[in-house]
TIMI-2910 file (N, C-alpha, C, CB; in pm, 1 decimal, decimal comma, always signed):
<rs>
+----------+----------+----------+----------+----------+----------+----------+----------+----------+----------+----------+----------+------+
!      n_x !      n_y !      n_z !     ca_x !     ca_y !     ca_z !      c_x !      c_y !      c_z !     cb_x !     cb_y !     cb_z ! resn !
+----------+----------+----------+----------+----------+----------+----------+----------+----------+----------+----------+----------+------+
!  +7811,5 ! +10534,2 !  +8069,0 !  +7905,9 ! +10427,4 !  +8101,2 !  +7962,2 ! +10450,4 !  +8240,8 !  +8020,3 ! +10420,4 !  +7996,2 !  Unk !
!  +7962,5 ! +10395,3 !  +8320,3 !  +8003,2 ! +10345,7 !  +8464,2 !  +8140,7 ! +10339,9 !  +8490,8 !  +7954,8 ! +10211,7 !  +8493,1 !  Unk !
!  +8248,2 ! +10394,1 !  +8585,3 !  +8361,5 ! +10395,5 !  +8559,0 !  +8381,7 ! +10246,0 !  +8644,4 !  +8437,2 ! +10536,6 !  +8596,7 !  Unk !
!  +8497,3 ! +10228,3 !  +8564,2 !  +8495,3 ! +10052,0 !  +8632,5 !  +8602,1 ! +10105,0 !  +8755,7 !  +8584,2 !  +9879,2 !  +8495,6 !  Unk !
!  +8578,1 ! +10014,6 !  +8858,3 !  +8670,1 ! +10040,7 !  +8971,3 !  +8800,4 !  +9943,9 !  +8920,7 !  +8595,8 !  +9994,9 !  +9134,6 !  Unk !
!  +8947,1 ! +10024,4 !  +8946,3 !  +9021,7 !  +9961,2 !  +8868,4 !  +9130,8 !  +9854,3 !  +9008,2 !  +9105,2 ! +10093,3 !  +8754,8 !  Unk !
!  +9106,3 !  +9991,1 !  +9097,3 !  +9199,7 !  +9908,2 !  +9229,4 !  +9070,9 !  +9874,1 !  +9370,8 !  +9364,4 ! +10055,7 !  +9308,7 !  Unk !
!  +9107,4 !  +9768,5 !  +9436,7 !  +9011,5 !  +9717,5 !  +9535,8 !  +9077,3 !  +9793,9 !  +9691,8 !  +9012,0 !  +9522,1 !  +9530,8 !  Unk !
!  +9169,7 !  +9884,7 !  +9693,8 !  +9177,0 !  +9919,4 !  +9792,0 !  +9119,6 !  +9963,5 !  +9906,9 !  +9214,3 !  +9953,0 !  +9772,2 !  Unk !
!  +8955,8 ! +10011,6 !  +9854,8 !  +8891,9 ! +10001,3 ! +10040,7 !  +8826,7 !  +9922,1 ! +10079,4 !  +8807,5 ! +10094,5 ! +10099,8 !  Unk !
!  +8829,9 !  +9778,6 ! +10019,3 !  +8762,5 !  +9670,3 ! +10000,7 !  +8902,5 !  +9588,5 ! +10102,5 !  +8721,7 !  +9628,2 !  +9814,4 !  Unk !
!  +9026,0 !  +9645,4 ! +10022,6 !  +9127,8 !  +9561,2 ! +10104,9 !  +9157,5 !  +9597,2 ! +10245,5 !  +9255,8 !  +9563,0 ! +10039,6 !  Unk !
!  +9112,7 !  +9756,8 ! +10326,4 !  +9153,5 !  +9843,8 ! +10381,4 !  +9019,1 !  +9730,6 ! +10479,1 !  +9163,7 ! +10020,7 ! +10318,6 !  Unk !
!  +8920,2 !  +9745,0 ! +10428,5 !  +8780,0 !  +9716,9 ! +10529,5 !  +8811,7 !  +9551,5 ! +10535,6 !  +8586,8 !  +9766,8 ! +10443,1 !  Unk !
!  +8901,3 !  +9478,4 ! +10454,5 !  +8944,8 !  +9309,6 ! +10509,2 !  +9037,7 !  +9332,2 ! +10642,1 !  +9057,2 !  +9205,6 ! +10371,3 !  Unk !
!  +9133,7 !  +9420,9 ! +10602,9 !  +9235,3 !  +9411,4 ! +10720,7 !  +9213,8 !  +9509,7 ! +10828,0 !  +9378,2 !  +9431,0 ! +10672,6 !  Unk !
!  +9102,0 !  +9518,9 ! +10803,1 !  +9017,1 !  +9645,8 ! +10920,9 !  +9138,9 !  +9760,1 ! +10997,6 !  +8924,7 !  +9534,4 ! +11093,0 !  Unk !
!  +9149,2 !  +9799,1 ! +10884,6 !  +9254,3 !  +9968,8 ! +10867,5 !  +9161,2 ! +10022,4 ! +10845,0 !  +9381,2 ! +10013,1 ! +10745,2 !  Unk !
!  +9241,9 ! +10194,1 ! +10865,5 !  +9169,7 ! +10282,2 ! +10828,0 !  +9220,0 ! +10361,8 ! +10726,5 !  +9136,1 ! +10343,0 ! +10920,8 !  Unk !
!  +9190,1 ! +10457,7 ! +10637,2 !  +9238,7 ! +10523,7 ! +10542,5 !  +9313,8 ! +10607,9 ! +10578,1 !  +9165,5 ! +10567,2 ! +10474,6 !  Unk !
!  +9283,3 ! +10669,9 ! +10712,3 !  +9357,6 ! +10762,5 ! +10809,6 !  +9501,6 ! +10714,1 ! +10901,2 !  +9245,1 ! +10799,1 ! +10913,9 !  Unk !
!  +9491,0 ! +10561,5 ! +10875,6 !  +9585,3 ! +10450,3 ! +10876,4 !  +9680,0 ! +10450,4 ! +10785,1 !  +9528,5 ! +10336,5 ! +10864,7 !  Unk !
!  +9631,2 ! +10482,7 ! +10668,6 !  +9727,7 ! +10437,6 ! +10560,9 !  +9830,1 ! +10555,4 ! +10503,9 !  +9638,2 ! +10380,5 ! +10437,4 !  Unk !
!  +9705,5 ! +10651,6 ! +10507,1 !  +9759,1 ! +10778,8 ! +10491,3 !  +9888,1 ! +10809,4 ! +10566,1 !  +9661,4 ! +10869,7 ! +10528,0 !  Unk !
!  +9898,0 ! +10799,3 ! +10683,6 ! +10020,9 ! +10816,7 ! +10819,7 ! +10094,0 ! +10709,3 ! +10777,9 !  +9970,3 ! +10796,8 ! +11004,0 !  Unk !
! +10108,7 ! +10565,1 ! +10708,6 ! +10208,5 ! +10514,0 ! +10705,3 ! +10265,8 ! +10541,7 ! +10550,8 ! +10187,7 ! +10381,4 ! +10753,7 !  Unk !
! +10178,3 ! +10593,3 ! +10481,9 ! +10272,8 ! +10633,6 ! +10372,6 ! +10310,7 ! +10768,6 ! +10341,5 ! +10227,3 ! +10590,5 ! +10261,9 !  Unk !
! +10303,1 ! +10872,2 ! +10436,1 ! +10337,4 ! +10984,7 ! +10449,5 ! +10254,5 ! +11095,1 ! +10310,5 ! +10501,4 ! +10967,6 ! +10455,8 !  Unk !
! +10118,3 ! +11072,4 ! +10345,0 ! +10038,3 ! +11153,0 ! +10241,4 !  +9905,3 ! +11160,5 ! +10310,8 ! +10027,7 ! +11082,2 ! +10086,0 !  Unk !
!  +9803,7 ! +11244,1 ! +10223,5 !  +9736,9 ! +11329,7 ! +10312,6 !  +9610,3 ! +11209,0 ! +10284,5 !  +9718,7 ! +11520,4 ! +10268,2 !  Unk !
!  +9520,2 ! +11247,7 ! +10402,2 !  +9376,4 ! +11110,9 ! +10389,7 !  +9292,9 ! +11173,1 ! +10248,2 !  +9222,6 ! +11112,1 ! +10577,8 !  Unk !
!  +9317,2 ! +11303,6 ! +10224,7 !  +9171,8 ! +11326,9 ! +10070,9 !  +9276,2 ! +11238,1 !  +9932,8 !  +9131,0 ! +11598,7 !  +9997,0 !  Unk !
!  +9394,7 ! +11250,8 !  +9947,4 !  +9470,1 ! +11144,6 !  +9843,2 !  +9432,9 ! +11011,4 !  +9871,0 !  +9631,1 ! +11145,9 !  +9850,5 !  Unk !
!  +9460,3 ! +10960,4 !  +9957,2 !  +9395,4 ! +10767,6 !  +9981,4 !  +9239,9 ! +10788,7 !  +9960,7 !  +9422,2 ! +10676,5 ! +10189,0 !  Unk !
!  +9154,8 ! +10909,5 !  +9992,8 !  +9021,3 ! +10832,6 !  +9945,9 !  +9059,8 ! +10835,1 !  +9833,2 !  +8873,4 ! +10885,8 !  +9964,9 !  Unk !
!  +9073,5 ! +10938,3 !  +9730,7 !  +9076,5 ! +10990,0 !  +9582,0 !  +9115,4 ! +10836,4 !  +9497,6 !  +9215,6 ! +11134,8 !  +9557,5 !  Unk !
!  +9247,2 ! +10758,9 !  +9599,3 !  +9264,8 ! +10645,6 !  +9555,3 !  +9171,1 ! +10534,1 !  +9552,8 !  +9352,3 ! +10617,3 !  +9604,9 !  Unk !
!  +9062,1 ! +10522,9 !  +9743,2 !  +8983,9 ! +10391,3 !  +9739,6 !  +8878,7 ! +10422,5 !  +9629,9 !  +8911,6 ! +10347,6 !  +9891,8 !  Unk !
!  +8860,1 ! +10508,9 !  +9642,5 !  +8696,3 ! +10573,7 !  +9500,8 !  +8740,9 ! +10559,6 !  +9396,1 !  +8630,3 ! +10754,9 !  +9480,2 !  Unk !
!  +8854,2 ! +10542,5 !  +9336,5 !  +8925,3 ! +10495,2 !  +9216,7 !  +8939,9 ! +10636,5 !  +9066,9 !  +8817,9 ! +10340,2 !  +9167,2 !  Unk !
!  +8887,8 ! +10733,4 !  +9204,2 !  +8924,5 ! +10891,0 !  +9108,1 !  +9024,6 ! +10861,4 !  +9049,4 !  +8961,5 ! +11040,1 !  +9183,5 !  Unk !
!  +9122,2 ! +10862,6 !  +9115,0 !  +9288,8 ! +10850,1 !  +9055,4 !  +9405,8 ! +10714,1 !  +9117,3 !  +9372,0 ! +11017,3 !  +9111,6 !  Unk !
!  +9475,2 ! +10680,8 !  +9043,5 !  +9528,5 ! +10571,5 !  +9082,6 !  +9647,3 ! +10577,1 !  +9105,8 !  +9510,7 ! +10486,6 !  +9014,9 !  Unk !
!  +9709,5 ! +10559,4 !  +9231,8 !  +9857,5 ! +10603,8 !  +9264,7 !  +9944,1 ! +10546,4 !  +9147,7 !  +9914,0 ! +10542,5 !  +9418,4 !  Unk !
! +10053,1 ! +10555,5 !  +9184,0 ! +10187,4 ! +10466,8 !  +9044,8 ! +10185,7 ! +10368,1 !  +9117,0 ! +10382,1 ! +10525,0 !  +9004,9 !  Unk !
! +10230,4 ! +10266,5 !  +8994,9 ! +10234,3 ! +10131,7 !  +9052,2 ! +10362,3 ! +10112,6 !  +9172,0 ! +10255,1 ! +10025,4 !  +8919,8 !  Unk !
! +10446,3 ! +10167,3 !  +9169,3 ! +10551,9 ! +10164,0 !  +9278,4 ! +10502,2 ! +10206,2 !  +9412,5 ! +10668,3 ! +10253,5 !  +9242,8 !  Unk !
! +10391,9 ! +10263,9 !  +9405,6 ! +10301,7 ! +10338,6 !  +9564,2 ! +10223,3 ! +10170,1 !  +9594,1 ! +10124,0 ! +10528,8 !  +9515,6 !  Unk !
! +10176,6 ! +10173,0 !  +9488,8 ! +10080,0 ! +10028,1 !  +9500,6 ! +10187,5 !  +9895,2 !  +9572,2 ! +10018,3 !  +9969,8 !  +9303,0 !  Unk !
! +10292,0 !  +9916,6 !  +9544,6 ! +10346,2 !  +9791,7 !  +9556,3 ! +10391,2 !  +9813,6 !  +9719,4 ! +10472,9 !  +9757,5 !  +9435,2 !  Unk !
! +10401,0 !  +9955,5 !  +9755,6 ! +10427,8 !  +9971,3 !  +9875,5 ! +10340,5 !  +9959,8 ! +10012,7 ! +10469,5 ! +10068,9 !  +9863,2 !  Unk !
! +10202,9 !  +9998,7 !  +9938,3 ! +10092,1 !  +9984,8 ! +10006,0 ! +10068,6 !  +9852,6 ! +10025,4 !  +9991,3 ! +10045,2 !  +9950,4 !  Unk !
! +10089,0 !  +9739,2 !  +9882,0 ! +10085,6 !  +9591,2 !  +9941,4 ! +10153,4 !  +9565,0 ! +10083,2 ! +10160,2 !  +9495,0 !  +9839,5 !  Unk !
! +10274,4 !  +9610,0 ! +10074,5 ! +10383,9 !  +9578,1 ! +10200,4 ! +10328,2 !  +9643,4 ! +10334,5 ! +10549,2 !  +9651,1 ! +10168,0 !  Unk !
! +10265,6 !  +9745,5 ! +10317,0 ! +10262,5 !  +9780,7 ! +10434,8 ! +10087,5 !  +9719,3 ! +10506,7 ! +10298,4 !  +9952,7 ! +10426,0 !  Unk !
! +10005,7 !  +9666,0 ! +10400,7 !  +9900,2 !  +9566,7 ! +10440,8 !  +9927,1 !  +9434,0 ! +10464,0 !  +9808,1 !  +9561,5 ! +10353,9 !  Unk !
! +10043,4 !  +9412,0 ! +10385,2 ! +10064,8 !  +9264,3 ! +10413,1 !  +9959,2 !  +9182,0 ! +10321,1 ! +10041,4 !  +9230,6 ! +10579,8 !  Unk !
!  +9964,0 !  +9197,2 ! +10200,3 !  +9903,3 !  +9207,6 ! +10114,2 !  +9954,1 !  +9142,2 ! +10018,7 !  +9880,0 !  +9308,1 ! +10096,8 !  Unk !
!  +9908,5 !  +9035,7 !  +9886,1 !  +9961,8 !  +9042,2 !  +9725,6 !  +9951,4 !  +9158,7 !  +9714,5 !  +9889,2 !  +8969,8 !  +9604,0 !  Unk !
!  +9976,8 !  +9191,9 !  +9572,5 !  +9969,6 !  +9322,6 !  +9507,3 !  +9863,0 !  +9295,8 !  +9432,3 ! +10090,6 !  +9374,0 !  +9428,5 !  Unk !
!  +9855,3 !  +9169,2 !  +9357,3 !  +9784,2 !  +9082,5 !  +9267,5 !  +9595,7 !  +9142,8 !  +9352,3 !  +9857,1 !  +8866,9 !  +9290,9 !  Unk !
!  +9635,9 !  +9130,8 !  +9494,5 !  +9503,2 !  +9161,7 !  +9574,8 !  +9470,3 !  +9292,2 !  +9580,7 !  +9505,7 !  +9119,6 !  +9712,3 !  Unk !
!  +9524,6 !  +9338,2 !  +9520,7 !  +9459,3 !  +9489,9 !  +9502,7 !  +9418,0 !  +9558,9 !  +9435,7 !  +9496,6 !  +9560,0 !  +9518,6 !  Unk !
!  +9413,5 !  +9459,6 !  +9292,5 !  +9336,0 !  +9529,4 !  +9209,9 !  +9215,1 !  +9409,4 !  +9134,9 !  +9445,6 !  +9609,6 !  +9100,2 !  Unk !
!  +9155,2 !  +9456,9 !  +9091,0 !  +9022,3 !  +9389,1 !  +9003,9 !  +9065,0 !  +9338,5 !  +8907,7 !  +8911,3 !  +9474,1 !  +8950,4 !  Unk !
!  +8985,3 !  +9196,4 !  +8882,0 !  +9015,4 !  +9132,3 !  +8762,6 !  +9025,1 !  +9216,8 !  +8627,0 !  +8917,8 !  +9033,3 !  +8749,7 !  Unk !
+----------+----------+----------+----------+----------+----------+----------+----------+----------+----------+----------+----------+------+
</rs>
């Protein structure tokens, strides 16, 4: 069984042509945590998520998979 990707974050990262090394520096955490997040290893708390919307300029709704 295939792990389903649960959040679209480097899908959203490669729309607003950021970098992970971008995101990492604006939310004060290290770049192997934001991949761990775009690869969908692990999924920040939803309160990180909602922050990361803000700082893409983003829904929140847009960041994750149906």
């Amino acid at each position: 069984m295939s792990k389903k990707a649960i959040n679209r974050l480097k899908v959203v990262l490669a729309e607003k042509n950021v970098s992970s090394k971008w995101l990492a520096e604006q939310m004060g955490k290290n770049e192997a945590t934001i991949s761990r997040w775009c690869t969908n290893e692990v999924q920040p708390p939803v309160k990180t998520f909602v922050k990361i919307a803000e700082k893409l300029n983003v829904k929140l709704t847009s960041l994750f998979n149906d």
